[in-house]
Backbone of each chain as nested JSON, in Angstrom:
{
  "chains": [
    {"id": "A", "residues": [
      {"number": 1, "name": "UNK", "atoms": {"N": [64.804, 115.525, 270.125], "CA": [63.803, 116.428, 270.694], "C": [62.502, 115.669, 270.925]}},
      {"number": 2, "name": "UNK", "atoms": {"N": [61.708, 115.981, 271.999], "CA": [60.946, 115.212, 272.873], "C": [59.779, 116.021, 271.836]}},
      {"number": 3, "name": "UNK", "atoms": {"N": [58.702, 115.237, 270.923], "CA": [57.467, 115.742, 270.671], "C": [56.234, 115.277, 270.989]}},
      {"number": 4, "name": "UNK", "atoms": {"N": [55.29, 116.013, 271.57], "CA": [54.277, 115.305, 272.101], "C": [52.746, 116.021, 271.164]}},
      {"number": 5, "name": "UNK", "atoms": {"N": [52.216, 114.151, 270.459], "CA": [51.12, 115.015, 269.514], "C": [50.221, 114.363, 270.536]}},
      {"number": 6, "name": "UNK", "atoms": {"N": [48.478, 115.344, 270.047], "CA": [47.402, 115.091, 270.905], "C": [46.1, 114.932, 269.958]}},
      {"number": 7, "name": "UNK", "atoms": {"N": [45.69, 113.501, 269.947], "CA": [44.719, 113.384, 269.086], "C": [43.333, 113.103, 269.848]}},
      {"number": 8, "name": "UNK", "atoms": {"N": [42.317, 114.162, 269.253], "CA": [41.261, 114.113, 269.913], "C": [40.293, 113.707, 268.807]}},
      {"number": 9, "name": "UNK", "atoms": {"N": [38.754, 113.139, 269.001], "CA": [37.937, 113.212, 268.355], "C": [36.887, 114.795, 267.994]}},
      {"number": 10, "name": "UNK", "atoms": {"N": [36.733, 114.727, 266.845], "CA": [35.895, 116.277, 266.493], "C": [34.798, 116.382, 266.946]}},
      {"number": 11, "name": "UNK", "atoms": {"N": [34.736, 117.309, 267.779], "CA": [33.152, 118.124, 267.895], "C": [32.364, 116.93, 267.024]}},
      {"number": 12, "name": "UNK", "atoms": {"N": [31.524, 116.56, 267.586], "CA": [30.153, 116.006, 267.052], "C": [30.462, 114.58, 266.677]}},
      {"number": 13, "name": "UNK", "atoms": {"N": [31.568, 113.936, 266.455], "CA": [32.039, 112.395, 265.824], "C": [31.421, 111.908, 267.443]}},
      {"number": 14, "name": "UNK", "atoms": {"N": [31.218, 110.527, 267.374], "CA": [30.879, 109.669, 268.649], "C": [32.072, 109.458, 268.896]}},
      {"number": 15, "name": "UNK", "atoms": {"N": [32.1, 109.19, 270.189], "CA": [32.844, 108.633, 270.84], "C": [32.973, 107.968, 272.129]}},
      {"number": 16, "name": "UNK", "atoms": {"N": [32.526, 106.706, 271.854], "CA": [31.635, 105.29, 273.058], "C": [33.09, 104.78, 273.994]}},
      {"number": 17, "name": "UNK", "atoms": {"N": [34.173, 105.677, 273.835], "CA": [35.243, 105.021, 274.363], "C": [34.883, 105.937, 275.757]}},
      {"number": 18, "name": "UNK", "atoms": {"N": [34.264, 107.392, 275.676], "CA": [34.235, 108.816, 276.853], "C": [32.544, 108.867, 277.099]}},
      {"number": 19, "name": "UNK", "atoms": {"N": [31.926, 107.774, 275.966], "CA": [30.829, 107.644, 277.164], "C": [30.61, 106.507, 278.093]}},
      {"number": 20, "name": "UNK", "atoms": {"N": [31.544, 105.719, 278.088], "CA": [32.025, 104.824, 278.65], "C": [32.537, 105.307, 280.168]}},
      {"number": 21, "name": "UNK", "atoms": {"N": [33.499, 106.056, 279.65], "CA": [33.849, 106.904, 280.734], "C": [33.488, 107.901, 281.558]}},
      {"number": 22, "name": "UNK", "atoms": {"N": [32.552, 108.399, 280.78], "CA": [31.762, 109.602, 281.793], "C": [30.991, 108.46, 282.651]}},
      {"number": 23, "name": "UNK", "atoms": {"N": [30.226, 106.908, 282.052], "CA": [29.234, 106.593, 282.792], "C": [30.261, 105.907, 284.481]}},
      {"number": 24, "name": "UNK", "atoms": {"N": [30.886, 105.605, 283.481], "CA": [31.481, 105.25, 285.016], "C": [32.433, 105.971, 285.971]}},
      {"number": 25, "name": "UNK", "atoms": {"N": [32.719, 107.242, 285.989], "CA": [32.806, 107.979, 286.516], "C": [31.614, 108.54, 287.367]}},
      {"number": 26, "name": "UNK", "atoms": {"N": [30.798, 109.019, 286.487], "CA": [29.539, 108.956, 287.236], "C": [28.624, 107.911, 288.353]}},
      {"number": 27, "name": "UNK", "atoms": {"N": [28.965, 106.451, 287.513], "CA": [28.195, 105.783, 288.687], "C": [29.533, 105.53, 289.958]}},
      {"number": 28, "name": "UNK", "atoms": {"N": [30.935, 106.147, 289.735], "CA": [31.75, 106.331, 291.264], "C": [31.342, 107.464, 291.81]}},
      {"number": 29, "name": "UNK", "atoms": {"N": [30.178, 108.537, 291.472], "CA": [29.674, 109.374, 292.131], "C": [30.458, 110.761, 291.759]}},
      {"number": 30, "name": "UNK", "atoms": {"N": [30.874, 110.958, 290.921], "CA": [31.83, 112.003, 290.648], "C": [31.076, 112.614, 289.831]}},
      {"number": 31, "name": "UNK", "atoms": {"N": [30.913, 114.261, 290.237], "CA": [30.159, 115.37, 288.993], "C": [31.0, 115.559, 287.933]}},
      {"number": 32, "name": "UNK", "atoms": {"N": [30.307, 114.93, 286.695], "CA": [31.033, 114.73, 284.982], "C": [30.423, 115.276, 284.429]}},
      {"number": 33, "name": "UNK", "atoms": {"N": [30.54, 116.37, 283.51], "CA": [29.51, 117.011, 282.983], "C": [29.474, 116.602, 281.442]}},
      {"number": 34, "name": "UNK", "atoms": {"N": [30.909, 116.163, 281.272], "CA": [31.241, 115.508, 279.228], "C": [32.838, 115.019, 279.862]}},
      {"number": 35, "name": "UNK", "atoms": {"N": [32.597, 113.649, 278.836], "CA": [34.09, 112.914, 278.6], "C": [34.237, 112.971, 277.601]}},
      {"number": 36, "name": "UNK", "atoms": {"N": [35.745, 112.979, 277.091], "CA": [36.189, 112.123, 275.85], "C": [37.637, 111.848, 275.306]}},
      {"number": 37, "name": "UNK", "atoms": {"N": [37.597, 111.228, 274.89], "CA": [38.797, 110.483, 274.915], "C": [39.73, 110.087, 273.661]}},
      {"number": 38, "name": "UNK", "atoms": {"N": [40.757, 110.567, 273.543], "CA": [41.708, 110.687, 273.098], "C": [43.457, 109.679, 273.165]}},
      {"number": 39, "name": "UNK", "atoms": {"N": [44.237, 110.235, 272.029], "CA": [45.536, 109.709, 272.545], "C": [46.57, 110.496, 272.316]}},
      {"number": 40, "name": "UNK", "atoms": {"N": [47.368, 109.858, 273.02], "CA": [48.973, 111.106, 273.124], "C": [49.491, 110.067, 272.227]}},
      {"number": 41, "name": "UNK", "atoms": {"N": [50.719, 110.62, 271.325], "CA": [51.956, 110.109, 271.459], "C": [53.416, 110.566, 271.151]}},
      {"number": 42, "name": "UNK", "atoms": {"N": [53.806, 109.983, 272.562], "CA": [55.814, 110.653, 272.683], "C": [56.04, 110.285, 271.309]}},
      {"number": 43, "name": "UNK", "atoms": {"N": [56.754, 111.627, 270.964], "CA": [57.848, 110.943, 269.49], "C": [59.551, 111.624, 270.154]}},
      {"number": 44, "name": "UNK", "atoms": {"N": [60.587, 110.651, 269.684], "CA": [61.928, 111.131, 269.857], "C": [62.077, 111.574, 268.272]}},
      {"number": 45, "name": "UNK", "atoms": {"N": [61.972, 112.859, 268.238], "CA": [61.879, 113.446, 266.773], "C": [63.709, 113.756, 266.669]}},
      {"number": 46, "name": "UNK", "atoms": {"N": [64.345, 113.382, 265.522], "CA": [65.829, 114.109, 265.191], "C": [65.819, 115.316, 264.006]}},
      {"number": 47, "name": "UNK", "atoms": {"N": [65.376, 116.389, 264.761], "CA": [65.576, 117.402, 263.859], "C": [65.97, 118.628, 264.284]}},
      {"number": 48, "name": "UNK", "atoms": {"N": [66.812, 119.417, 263.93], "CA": [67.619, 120.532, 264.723], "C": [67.332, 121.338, 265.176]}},
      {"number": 49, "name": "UNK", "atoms": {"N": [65.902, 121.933, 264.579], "CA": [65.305, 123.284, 265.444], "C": [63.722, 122.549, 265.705]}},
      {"number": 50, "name": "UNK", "atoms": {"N": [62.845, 123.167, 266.309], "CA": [61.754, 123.081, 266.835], "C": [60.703, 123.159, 265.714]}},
      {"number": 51, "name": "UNK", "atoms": {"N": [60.855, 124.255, 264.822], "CA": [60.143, 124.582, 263.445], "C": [60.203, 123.081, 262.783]}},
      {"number": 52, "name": "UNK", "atoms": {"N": [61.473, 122.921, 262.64], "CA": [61.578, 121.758, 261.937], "C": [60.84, 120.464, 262.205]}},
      {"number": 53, "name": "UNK", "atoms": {"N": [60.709, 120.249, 263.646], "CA": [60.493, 119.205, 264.002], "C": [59.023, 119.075, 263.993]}},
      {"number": 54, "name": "UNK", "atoms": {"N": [57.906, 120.519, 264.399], "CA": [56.906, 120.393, 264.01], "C": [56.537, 119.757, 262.732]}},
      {"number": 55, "name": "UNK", "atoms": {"N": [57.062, 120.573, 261.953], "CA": [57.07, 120.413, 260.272], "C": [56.924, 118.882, 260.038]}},
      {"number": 56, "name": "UNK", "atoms": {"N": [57.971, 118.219, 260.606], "CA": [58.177, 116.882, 260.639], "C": [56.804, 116.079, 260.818]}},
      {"number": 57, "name": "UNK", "atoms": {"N": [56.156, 116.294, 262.613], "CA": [55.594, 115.295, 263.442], "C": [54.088, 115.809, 262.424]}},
      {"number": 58, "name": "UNK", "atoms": {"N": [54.329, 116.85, 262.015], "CA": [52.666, 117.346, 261.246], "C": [52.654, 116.225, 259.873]}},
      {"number": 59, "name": "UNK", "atoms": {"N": [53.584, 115.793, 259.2], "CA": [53.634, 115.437, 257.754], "C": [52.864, 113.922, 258.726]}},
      {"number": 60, "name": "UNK", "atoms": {"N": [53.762, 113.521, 259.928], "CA": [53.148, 112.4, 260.375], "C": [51.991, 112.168, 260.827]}},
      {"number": 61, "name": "UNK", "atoms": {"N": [51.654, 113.027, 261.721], "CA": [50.132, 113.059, 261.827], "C": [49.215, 112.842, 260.712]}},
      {"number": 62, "name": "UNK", "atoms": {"N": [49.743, 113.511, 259.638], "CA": [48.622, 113.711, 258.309], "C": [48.942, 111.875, 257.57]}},
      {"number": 63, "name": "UNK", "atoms": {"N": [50.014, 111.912, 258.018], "CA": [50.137, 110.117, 256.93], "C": [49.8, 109.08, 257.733]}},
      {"number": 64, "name": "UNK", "atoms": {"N": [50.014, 109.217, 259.273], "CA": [49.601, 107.556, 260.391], "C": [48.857, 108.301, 261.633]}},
      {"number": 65, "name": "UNK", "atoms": {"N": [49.378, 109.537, 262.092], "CA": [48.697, 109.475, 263.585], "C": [47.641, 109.861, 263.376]}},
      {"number": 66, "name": "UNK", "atoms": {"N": [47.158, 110.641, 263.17], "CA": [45.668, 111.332, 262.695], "C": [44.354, 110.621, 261.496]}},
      {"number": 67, "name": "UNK", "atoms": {"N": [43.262, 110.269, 262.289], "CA": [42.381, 110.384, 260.904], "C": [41.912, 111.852, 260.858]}},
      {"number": 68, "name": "UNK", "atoms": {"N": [42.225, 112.537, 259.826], "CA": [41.887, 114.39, 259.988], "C": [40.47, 114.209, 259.623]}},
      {"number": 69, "name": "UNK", "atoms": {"N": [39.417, 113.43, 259.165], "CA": [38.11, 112.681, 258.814], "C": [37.45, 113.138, 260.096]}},
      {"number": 70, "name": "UNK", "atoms": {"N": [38.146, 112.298, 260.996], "CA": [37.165, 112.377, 262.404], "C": [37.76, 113.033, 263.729]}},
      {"number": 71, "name": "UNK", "atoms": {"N": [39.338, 113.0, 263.308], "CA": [39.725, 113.507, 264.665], "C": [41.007, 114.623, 264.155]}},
      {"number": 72, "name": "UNK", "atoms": {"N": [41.17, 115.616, 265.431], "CA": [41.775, 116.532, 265.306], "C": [43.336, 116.505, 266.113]}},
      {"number": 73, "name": "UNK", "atoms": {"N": [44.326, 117.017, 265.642], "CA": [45.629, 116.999, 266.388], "C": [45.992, 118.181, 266.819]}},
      {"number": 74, "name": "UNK", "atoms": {"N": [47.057, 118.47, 267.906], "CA": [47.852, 118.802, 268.465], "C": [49.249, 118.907, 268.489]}},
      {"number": 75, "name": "UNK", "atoms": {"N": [50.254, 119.608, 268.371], "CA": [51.132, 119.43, 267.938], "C": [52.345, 119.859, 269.303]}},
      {"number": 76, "name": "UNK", "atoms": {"N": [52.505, 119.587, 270.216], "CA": [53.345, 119.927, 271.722], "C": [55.18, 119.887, 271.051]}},
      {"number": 77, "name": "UNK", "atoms": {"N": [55.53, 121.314, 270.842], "CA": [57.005, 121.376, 270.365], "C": [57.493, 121.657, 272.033]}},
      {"number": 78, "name": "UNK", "atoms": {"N": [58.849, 121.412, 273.09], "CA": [58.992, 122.215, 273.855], "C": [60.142, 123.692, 273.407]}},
      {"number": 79, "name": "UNK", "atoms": {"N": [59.827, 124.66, 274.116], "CA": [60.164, 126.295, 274.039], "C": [60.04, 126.057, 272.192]}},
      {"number": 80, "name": "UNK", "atoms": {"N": [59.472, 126.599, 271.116], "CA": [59.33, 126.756, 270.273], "C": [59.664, 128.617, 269.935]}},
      {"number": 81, "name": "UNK", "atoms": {"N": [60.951, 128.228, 269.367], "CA": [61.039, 130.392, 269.105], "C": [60.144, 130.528, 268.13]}},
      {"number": 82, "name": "UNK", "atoms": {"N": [59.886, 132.094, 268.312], "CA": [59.639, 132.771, 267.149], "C": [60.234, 132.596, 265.694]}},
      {"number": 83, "name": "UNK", "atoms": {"N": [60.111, 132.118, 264.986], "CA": [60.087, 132.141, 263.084], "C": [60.976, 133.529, 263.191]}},
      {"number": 84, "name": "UNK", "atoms": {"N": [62.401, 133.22, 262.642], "CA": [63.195, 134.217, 262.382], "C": [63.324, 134.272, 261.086]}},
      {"number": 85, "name": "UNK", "atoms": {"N": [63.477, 135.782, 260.682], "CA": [63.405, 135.932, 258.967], "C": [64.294, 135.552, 257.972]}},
      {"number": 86, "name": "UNK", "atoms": {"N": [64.738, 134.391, 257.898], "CA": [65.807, 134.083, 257.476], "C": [65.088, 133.599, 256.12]}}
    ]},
    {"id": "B", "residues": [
      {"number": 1, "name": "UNK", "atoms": {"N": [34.402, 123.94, 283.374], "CA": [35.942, 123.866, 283.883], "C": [36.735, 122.684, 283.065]}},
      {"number": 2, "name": "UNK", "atoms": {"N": [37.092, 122.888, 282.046], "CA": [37.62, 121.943, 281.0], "C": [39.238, 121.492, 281.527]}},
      {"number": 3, "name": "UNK", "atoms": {"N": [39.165, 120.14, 282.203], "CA": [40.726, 119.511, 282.69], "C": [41.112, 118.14, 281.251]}},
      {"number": 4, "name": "UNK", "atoms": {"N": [42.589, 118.654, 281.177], "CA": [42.852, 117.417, 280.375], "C": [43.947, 116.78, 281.524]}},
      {"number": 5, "name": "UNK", "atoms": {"N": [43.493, 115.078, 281.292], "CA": [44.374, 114.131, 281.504], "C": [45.092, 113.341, 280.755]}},
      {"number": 6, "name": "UNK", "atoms": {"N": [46.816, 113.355, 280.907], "CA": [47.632, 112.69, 279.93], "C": [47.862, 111.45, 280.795]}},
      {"number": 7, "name": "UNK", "atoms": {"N": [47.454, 110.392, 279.973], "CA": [47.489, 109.299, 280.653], "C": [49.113, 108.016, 280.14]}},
      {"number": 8, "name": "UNK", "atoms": {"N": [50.106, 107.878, 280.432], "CA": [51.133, 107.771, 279.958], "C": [51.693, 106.028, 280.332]}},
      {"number": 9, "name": "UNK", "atoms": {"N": [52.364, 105.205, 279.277], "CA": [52.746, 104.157, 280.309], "C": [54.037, 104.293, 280.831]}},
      {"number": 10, "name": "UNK", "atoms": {"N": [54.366, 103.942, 281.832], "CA": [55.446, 104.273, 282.712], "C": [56.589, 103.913, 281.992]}},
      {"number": 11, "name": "UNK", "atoms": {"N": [58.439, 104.165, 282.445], "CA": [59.197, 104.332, 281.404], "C": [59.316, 102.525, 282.027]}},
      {"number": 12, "name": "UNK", "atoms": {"N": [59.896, 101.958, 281.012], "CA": [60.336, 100.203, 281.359], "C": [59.188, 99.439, 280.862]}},
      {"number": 13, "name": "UNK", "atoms": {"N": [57.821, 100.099, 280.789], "CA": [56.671, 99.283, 280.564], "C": [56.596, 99.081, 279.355]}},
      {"number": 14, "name": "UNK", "atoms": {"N": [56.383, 97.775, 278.835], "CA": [56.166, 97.384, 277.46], "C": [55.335, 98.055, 276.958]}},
      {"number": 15, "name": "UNK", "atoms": {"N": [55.471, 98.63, 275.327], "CA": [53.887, 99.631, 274.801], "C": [54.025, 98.844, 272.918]}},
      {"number": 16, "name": "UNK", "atoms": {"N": [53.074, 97.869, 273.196], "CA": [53.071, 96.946, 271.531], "C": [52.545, 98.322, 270.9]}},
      {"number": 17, "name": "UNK", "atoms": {"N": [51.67, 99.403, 271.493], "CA": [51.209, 100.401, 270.515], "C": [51.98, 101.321, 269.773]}},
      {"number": 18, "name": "UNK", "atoms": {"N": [53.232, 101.432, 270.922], "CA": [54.334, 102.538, 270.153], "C": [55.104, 101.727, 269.42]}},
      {"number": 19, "name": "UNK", "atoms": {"N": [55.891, 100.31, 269.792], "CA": [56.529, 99.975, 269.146], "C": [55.895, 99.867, 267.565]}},
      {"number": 20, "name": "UNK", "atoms": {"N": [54.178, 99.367, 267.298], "CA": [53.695, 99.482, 266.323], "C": [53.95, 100.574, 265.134]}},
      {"number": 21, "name": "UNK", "atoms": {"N": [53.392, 102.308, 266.049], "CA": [53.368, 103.37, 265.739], "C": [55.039, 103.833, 265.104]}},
      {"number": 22, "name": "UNK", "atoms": {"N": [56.416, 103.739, 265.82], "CA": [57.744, 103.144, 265.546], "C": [57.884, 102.872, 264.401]}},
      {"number": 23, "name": "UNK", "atoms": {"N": [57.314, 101.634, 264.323], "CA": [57.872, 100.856, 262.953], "C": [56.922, 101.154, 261.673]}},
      {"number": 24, "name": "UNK", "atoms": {"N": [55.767, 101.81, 261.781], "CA": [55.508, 102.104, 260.777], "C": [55.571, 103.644, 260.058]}},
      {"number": 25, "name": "UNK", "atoms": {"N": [55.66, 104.297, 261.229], "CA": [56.858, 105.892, 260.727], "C": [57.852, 105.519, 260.139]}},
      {"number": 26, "name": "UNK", "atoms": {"N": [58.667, 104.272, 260.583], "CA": [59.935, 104.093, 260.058], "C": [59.681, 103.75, 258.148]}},
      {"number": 27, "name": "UNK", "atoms": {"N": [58.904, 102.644, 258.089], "CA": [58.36, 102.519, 256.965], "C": [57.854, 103.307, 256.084]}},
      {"number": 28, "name": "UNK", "atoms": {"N": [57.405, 104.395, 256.934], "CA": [56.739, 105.613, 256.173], "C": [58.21, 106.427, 255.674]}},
      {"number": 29, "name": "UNK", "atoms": {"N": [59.39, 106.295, 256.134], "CA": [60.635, 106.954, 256.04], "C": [60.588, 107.957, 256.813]}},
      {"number": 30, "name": "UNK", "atoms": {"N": [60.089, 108.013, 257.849], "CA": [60.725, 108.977, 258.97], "C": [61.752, 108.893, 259.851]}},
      {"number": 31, "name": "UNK", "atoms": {"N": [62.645, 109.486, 260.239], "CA": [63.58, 109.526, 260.783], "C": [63.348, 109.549, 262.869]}},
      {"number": 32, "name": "UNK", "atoms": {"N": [62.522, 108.123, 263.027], "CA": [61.689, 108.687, 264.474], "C": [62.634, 107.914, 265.821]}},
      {"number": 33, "name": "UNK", "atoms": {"N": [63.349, 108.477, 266.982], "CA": [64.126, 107.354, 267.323], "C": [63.171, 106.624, 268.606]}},
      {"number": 34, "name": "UNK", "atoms": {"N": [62.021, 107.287, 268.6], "CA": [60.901, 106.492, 269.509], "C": [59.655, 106.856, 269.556]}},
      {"number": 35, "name": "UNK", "atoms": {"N": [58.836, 105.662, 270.102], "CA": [57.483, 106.345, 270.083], "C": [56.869, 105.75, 271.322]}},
      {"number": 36, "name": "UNK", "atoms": {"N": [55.87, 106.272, 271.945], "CA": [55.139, 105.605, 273.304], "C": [54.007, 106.133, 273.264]}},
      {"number": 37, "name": "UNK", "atoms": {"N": [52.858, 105.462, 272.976], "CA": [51.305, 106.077, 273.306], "C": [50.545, 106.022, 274.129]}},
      {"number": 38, "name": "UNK", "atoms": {"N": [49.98, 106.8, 274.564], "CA": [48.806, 107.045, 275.671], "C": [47.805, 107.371, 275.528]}},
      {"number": 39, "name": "UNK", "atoms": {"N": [47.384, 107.929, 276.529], "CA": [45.703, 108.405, 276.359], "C": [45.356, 109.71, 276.777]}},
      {"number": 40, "name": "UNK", "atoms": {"N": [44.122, 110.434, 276.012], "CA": [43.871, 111.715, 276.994], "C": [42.661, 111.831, 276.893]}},
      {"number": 41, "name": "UNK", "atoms": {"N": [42.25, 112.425, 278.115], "CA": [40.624, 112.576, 278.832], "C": [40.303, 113.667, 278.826]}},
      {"number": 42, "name": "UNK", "atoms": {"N": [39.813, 114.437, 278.093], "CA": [38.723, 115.786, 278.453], "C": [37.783, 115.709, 279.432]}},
      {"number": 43, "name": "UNK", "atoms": {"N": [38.165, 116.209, 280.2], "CA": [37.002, 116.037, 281.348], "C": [36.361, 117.417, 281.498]}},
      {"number": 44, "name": "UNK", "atoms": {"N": [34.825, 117.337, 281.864], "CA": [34.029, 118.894, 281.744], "C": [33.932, 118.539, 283.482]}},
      {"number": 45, "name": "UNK", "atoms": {"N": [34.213, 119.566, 284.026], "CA": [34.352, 118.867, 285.934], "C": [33.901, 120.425, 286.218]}},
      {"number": 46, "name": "UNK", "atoms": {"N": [32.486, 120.089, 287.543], "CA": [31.983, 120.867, 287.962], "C": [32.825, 121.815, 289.312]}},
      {"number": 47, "name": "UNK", "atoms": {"N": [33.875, 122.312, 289.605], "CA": [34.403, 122.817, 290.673], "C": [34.285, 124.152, 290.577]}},
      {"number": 48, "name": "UNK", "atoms": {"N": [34.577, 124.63, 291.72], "CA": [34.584, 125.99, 291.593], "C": [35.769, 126.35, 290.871]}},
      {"number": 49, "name": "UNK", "atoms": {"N": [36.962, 125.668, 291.842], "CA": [38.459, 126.194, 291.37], "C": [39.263, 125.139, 290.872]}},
      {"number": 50, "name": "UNK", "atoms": {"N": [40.1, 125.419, 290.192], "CA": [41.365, 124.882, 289.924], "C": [41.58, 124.067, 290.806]}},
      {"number": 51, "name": "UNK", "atoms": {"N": [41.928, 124.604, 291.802], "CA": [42.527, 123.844, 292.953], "C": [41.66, 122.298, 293.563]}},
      {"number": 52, "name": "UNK", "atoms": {"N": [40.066, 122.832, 293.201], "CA": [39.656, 121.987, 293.93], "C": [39.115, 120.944, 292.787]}},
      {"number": 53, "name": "UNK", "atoms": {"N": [39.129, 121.354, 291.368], "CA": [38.893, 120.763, 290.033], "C": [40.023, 119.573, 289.943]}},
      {"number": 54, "name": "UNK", "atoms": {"N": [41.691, 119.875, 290.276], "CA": [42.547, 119.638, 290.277], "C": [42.309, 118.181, 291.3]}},
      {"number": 55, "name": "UNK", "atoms": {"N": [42.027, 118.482, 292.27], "CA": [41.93, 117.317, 293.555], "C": [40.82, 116.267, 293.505]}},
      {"number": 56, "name": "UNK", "atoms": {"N": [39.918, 117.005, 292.586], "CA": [39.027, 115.59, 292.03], "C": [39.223, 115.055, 291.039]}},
      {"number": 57, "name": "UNK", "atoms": {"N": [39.96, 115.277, 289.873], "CA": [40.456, 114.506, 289.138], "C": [41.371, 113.629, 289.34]}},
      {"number": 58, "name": "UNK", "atoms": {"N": [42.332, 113.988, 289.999], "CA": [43.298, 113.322, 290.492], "C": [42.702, 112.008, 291.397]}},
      {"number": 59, "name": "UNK", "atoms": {"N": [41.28, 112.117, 292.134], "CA": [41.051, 110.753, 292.477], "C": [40.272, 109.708, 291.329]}},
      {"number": 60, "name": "UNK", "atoms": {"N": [40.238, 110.935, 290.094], "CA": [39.112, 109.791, 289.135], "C": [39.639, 109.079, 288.396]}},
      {"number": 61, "name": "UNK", "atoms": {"N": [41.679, 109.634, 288.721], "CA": [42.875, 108.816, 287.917], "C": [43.087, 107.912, 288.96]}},
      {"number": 62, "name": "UNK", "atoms": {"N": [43.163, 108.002, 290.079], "CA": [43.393, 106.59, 290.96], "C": [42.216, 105.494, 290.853]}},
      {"number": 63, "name": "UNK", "atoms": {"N": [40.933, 106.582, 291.078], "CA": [39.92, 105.086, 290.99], "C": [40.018, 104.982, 289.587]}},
      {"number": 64, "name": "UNK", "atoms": {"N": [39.987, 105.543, 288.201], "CA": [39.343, 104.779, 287.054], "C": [40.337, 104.887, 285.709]}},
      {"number": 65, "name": "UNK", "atoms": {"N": [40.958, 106.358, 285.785], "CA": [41.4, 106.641, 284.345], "C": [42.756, 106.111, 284.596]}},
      {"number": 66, "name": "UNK", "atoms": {"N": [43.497, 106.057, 285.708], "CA": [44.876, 105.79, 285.081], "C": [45.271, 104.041, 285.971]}},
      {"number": 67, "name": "UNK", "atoms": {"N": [46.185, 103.427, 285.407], "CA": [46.689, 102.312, 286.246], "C": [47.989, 102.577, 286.828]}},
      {"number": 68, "name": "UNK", "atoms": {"N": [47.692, 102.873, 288.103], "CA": [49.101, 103.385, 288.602], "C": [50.273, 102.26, 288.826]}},
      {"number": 69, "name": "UNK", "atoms": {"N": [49.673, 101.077, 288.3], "CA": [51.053, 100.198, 288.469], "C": [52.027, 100.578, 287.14]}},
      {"number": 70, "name": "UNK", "atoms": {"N": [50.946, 100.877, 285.603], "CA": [51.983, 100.563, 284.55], "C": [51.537, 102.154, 284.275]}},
      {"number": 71, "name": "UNK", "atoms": {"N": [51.19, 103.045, 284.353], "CA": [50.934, 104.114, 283.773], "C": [50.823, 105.25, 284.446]}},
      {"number": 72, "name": "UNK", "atoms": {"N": [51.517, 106.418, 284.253], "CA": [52.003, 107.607, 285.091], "C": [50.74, 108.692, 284.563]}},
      {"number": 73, "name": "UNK", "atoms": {"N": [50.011, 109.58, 285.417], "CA": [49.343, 110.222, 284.604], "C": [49.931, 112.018, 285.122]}},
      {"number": 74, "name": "UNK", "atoms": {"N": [49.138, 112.94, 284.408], "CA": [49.63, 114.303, 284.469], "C": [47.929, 115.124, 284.138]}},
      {"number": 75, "name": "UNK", "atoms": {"N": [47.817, 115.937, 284.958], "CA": [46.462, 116.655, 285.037], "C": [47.092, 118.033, 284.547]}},
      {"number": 76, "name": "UNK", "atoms": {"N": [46.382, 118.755, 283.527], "CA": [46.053, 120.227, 283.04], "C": [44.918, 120.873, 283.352]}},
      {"number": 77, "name": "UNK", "atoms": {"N": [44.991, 121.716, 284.448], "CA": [43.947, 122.789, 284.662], "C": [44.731, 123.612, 283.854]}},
      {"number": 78, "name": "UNK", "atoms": {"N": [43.038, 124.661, 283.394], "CA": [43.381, 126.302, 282.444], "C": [43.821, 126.935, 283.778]}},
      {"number": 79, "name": "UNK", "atoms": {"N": [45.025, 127.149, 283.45], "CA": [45.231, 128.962, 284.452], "C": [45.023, 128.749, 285.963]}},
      {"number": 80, "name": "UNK", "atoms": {"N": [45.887, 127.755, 286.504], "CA": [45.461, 127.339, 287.976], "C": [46.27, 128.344, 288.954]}},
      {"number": 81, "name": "UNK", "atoms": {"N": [45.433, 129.264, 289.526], "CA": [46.111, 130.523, 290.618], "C": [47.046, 129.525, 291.922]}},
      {"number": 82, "name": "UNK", "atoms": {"N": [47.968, 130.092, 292.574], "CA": [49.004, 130.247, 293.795], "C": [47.618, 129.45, 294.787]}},
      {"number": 83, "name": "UNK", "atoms": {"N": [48.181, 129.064, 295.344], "CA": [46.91, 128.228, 296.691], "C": [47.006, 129.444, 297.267]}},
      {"number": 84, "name": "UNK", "atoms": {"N": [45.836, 130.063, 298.069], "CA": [45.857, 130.997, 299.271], "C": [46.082, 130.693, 300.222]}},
      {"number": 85, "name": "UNK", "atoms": {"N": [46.517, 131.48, 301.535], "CA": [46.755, 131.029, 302.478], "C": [45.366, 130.558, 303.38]}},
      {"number": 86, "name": "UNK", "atoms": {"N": [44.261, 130.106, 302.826], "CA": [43.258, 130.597, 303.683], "C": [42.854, 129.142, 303.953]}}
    ]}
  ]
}
């Protein structure tokens, strides 16, 4: 199963990588009003349901992809059911 | 008008970042059968619409954010309406 996490920087942390980018966006003449910049990454997760696999890519985020300090994640399951009462 | 850009490297293209990211999930004991990292851009973009929010980003990935030789990108507008016929 295809998982896609999304790590952004938090409200208020710097981030010289999106003002980098706003400036030069801006000096190509383009109306930027805020950048910032982030990373994806594909995981080929092996786990049988979708719940699961969140469960999974979250334990990872919290141990390598994420600093939860400064930046915030995302967690992209595709079609994710509803939590059945089992 | 808040657009995100997933900035991706193309499939065949070498990525030392995932293979990195890979091998140290693996180490961590995760069960991961791949990884590939990218980038993502919050962009605050002055348009009226979707449509036309949509068509300027898309040139700020040709001129600046994405490399279209090694890297595929993908634009998210919120809630982008049917084009009109007008």
């Amino acid at each position: 199963m295809k998982v896609t996490v999304l790590v952004r920087p938090k409200q208020g942390i710097l981030d010289p990588q999106g003002e980098a980018v706003l400036g030069s966006l801006r000096k190509l003449g383009f109306a930027v009003g805020g950048a910032r910049v982030g990373r994806l990454v594909d995981l080929e997760v092996d786990e049988p349901t979708a719940t699961e696999a969140r469960a999974q890519v979250e334990r990872m985020c919290q141990e390598l992809l994420a600093n939860p300090l400064i930046e915030s994640f995302e967690i992209e399951v595709p079609s994710e059911p509803e939590a059945t009462g089992t």
